[in-house]
C-alpha positions, 0 to 999 in steps of 0.5 A: 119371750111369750109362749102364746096359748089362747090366740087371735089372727087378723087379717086387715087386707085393706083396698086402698081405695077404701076410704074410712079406716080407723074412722070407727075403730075404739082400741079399748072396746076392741081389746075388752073383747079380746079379754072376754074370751080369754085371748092372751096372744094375738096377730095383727097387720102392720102392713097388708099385702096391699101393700099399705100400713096401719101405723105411722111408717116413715118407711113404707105407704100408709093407708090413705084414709087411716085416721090416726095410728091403729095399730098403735092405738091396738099396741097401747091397748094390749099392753095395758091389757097386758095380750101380747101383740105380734106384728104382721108383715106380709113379705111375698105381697105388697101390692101398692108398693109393687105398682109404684116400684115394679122394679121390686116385683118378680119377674116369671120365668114366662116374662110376667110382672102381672099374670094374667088373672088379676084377681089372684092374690099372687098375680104379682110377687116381691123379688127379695134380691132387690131393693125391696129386701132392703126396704122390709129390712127397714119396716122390720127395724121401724116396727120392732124398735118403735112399738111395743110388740111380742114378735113378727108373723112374716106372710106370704115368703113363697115367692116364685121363681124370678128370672129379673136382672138381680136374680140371673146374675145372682144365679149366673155367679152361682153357676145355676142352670135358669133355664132349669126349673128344678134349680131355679126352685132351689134358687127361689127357695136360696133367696126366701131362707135368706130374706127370712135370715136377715128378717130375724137378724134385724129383729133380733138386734133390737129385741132378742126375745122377739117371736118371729114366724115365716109363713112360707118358709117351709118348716124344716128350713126355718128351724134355726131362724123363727122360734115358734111355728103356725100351720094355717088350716082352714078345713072349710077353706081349702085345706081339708079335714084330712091336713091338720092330722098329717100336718099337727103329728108332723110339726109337733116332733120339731121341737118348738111351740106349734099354733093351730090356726084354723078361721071363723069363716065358712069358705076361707080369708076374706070372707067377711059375711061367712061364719063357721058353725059352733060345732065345726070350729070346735072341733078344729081347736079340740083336734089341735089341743089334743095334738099337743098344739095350742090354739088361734082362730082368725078373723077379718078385722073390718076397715072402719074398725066395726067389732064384729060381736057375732064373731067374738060371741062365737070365739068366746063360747068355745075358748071359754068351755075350752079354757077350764081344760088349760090344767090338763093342756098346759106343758102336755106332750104327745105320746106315740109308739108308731112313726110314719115316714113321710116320702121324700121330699116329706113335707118341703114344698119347694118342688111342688109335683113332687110335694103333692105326689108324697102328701097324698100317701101320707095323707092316706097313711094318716087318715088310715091309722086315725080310724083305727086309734092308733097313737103315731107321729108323722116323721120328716124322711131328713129326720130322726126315727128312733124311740118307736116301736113300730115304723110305717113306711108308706108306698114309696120309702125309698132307702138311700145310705142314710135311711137305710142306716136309720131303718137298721138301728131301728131293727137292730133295738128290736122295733117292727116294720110295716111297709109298702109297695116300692118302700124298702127299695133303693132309689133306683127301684132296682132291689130291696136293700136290706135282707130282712125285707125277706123278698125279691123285688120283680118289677112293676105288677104286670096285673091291671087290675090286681087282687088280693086273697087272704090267707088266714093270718090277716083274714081277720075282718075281711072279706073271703074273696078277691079284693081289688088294688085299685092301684098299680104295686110290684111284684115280689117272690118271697126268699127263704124262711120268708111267710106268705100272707096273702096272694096276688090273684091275677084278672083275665086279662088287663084293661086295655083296648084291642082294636075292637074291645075295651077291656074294662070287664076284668074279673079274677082268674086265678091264683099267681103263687105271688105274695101280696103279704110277706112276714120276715121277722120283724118286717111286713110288706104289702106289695101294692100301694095300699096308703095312696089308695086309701087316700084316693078310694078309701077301701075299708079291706085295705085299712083292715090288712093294715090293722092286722099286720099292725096288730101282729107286729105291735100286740100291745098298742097304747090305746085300746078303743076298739068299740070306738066308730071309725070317724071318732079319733082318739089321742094321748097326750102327758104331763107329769104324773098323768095321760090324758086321752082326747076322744073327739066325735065329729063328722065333716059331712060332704055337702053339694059340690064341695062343702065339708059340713060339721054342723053338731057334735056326735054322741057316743055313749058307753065307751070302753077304753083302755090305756097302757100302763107302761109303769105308770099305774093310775090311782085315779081315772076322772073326766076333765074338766069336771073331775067326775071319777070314772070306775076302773081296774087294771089288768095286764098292763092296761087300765080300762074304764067305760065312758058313759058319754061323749058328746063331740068330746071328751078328755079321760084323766089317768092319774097316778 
C-alpha cells in the first residue's frame, strides 16, 4: 500500500458540452511535470461529477469529445514514472447520469429532483438506495480491475436526506419516523456508510492493498472502511484560517495517515484564472507538516489537456524548499500534553445545526490555545482522553455515564481540569455531576450583560476593572474548600426595552459575591462561555484568564515561547532520537469584504525558545534543514536556545 507524502489533487469537472478533451493532452509532459516537483502521489477524475468519464468505461458515459483513453494514457504514464495514481470517483454527484436516469436522484423531503438554484453544485443528488448503488459498485470493479491504480478517492457521499420510493420503504421496514428530520438524517447517514462499505468491499476483491478514501463520510464513521483520511482545506476558499488547526490536531489522533489538501486557487474549486500567493500556499503545506500531516495542493486540470506551467512552477518552488525537511517529517508524531474535548456531537456532521453550534467552540478553544503555544490535541466526545495532562473542556462538555467515567480516571492519574460554562454539567443542565467541580450549579446567569473582576491569582496580564462576558454563562455558588478567583460583577440593569427606553447602556454596579472563577483541586471552572466568545469577539482578557489558569494547573508546558507574537504558532512533533519545533509566522489579513490575505512571510528575529526535556536531553539543537548549530544549555527541565531568524518559518532540531 502507498503511503503518499508529496501529493496532487485534480479535479476535471468537465461540461459535457466541452468539445476537445484530451485533444492536447501529452501524458508525459504532463507527468514530467509532476516529477519536477517531486510529486510521488496524485488524484486524478475517472468520472466527474458531470457525470461523465475519462477513460474507456463500458459502464457508465464517456465524455463525449474525449479523444483516446486520458486517464489511461495519465495511468501508463505514472507507472513508468513510477507516482502512484488514485482513481476519483464522484459518488454523491453525477450530473449526466442523473438526467438520463432520474430515477437515481434524490428525492428531498420538499419533492425536488432539481432544487431551485441550478447552479449549485448539489441541486441534484445521487440516491444510493437505487440502482445507481449498483451501477458505482460496477465503475468501482471496472476501474480497479483494469487500470493499474494505487486506490479510490470517493467525493461528494453527503448525499441529503430522500424520501424516493426506495428510501421510504427502507425507512418504513425500519420503523423510522420520515416525517422526522432528526431520523431521516440518521437514515441518510445509514445509507452513505453503507454505500461506502460495499465501495470498499468491491475494491477490496480485486485489490487488497488498494487506498480508499470517502469524502463525506464523516471521519469517525469510516474508521473501519477507507485506510487513509484527507481534510479539504481551502482557507481562501471558504474554510477559513481557523479549520485546519481545529481539524489537523483532531484527525491526527484516529490513528491513520492524514493528508492536508489545501489548493492553488485564490477563491475555491473551479477557479481556473485564480492563483494563490507563494506565501499564502506555503503556509498552508508548512501548517499541515508541522501538524503531523503530509501534504497535497489541488488544481483544475484544463480539458483539452493544457499544462498550466504557472501552476506547477508555483508547486514546485515550495515542495522543492519543503522537500529538504522530509529527514525531519518522515514517520514524525505530534507531541501534546493538553486534550480539548470537542462538544458532542464533536466532529459528526449528520445533524448539521448541532455540528455547527459544537464547531464554533472548539474553533474558539483551538484558536485561543494556539496563540498562547500551547501543544494540545482536539479530542472526539466518543473517544479516548487519556495520556494528557491537562484537559480543556469547553463551554458546553456535557458529562453522561460515560464521560463522566473518562473525566474521573482522568483526575484519578493526577491530571487537571479547565473547564467552562454548562461543561461538567449533566445532560439535563440540572447540576455538576462530579463533586470536584466543587460548586452548585444555579441556573442560566441572570446578568445581561455580566462582568468579571480578577482576583489576584489570575490577575495576571489583565486589566484592573470589570471586564464584559459578551456572552450568556450560569450562575454557581462555590461549596466548601472551594477558592474564588474572580467575581461576577452584575450591570445596573439588563438590556432590555421598558416601554419607553431600550436599555442598551448598562454599565457595571456592583459586586454579586458570585464566583466567576473557581479552583477545587485539580479543577478550574470559568462560569461563562469564554471559547464561544473567543471565537465570535476575540476579547484578549478572555485568552488571557485561560492562560493563567492554564498556567496554574500545568506550570510546566512543553514549550516556552513567551516572546513569541500571538499570530505566530508553534508545534512539536518526534521521531526517535529527536523533537522538532515548527514556528510558523504568517498572518492572514483581512481584506475588502471577505478576502483572507497572506501575501509575504513575517520576520521574527532573536527568538527564545525552550523545550521540555522529559528525559530526553538534547546533545545537539540545530535548524533544519540546513543543520546550522544553534547555541544552548539546559536548565531545570528545559533546554533553551534563541532563534536568530525566522522568516515565515523555521524548524528547531532537539537532538539527543
Amino acid at each position: 500500500m502507498h503511503n503518499p507524502k508529496w501529493c496532487l489533487f485534480y479535479d476535471v469537472h468537465t461540461m459535457p458540452a466541452c468539445p476537445d478533451v484530451g485533444h492536447g493532452f501529452d501524458a508525459d509532459a504532463f507527468t514530467d511535470r509532476m516529477k519536477d516537483c517531486g510529486v510521488d502521489y496524485v488524484v486524478f477524475h475517472a468520472r466527474c461529477n458531470l457525470g461523465v468519464a475519462y477513460y474507456d468505461t463500458k459502464v457508465g458515459i464517456r465524455h463525449p469529445s474525449m479523444k483516446g483513453d486520458m486517464f489511461g494514457d495519465l495511468a501508463a504514464a505514472c507507472q513508468r514514472k513510477g507516482i502512484a495514481l488514485t482513481a476519483y470517483i464522484n459518488v454523491g454527484l453525477s450530473h449526466e447520469e442523473a438526467l438520463r436516469h432520474r430515477e437515481w436522484t434524490v428525492l428531498t423531503t420538499e419533492g425536488y429532483t432539481y432544487k431551485p438554484d441550478r447552479l449549485n453544485h448539489f441541486f441534484r443528488s445521487m440516491c444510493y438506495n437505487t440502482g445507481y448503488g449498483d451501477h458505482v459498485v460496477e465503475m468501482v470493479k471496472e476501474l480497479v480491475s483494469g487500470y493499474p491504480i494505487a486506490g479510490l478517492f470517493l467525493d461528494c457521499m453527503h448525499q441529503p436526506p430522500c424520501i424516493g420510493i426506495e428510501c421510504m420503504k427502507e425507512m418504513k421496514e425500519r420503523d423510522v419516523d420520515w416525517e422526522d428530520q432528526y431520523q431521516l438524517a440518521e437514515f441518510a447517514n445509514l445509507s452513505r456508510v453503507r454505500m461506502a462499505q460495499r465501495i470498499a468491499d468491491a475494491a477490496r476483491a480485486i485489490n487488497p492493498q488498494a487506498l480508499l478514501y470517502f469524502n463525506g463520510v464523516c471521519h469517525e464513521y469510516q474508521q473501519d472502511i477507507g485506510t487513509y483520511l484527507e481534510y479539504e482545506c481551502l482557507p481562501t476558499g471558504g474554510w477559513g484560517y481557523d479549520s485546519l488547526p481545529t481539524w489537523g490536531r483532531y484527525i491526527r489522533t484516529l490513528g491513520k495517515p492524514v493528508l492536508n489538501m489545501t489548493g492553488r486557487f485564490h477563491k475555491s474549486w473551479g477557479d481556473f484564472g485564480g492563483i494563490r500567493t507563494e506565501a499564502s500556499l506555503e503556509n498552508d503545506c508548512l501548517h499541515g507538516i508541522a501538524l503531523g500531516m503530509r501534504t497535497t495542493i489541488g488544481d483544475h486540470f484544463h480539458p483539452r489537456g493544457d499544462i498550466n506551467h504557472a501552476v506547477f512552477d508555483l508547486i514546485e518552488r515550495i515542495y522543492s524548499r519543503l522537500q529538504k525537511l522530509e529527514p525531519w517529517i518522515d514517520g514524525a508524531k505530534p507531541v501534546t500534553d493538553i486534550g480539548v474535548v470537542a462538544p458532542e456531537p464533536g466532529f459528526d456532521y449528520v445533524h448539521p445545526e448541532e455540528y455547527c453550534r459544537g464547531e464554533v467552540i472548539v474553533k474558539g478553544a483551538t484558536r485561543m490555545l494556539c496563540e498562547l503555544k500551547c501543544q494540545f490535541d482536539v479530542l472526539s466526545p466518543k473517544r479516548s482522553w487519556d495520556d494528557y495532562k491537562l484537559l480543556v473542556l469547553p463551554d458546553e462538555i456535557l458529562l453522561d455515564a460515560e464521560k463522566a467515567a473518562k473525566v474521573r480516571r482522568h483526575l484519578r492519574n493526577g491530571g487537571a481540569i479547565v473547564s467552562s460554562a454548562w461543561s461538567g454539567a449533566d445532560p439535563e443542565k440540572n447540576g455538576f455531576v462530579l463533586d470536584e467541580w466543587g460548586v452548585k450549579l444555579e441556573g442560566e446567569s441572570p446578568h445581561d450583560p455580566a462582568y468579571i473582576l480578577f482576583g489576584p491569582e489570575v490577575a495576571e496580564g489583565n486589566p484592573d476593572m470589570p471586564v464584559t462576558l459578551y456572552e450568556r454563562g450560569i450562575q454557581m455558588a462555590a461549596r466548601e474548600g472551594t477558592r474564588t478567583l474572580a467575581e461576577i460583577v452584575a450591570p445596573y440593569y439588563n438590556r432590555h426595552w421598558d416601554g419607553e427606553h431600550g436599555f442598551v447602556y448598562n454599565p457595571p454596579d456592583k459586586g454579586t459575591g458570585k464566583p466567576a472563577v473557581t479552583l477545587s483541586g485539580h479543577v478550574a471552572h470559568i462560569s461563562h462561555p469564554v471559547f464561544t466568545s473567543y471565537f465570535n469577539d476575540a476579547p484578549v482578557p478572555m485568552r488571557q484568564l485561560v492562560a493563567n489558569l492554564i498556567d496554574k494547573m500545568m506550570p510546566d508546558p512543553l514549550v516556552k515561547a513567551d516572546s513569541l507574537p500571538s499570530f505566530a504558532r508553534a508545534m512539536v512533533t518526534e521521531q526517535p532520537g529527536r523533537r522538532m519545533v515548527h514556528i510558523l509566522a504568517y498572518v492572514p489579513e483581512r481584506r475588502g469584504a471577505r478576502a483572507e490575505m497572506i501575501e509575504e512571510p513575517i520576520e521574527l528575529r532573536d527568538v527564545p525558545l525552550s523545550l521540555r526535556v522529559d528525559g530526553k536531553t538534547p546533545q545537539r539543537v540545530y535548524l533544519a534543514p540546513t543543520e546550522d548549530e544553534l547555541p544552548f544549555e539546559t536548565v531545570n527541565g528545559y533546554t533553551q536556545t534563541t532563534v536568530p531568524v525566522i522568516n515565515g518559518y523555521a524548524m528547531v532540531v532537539f537532538e539527543e
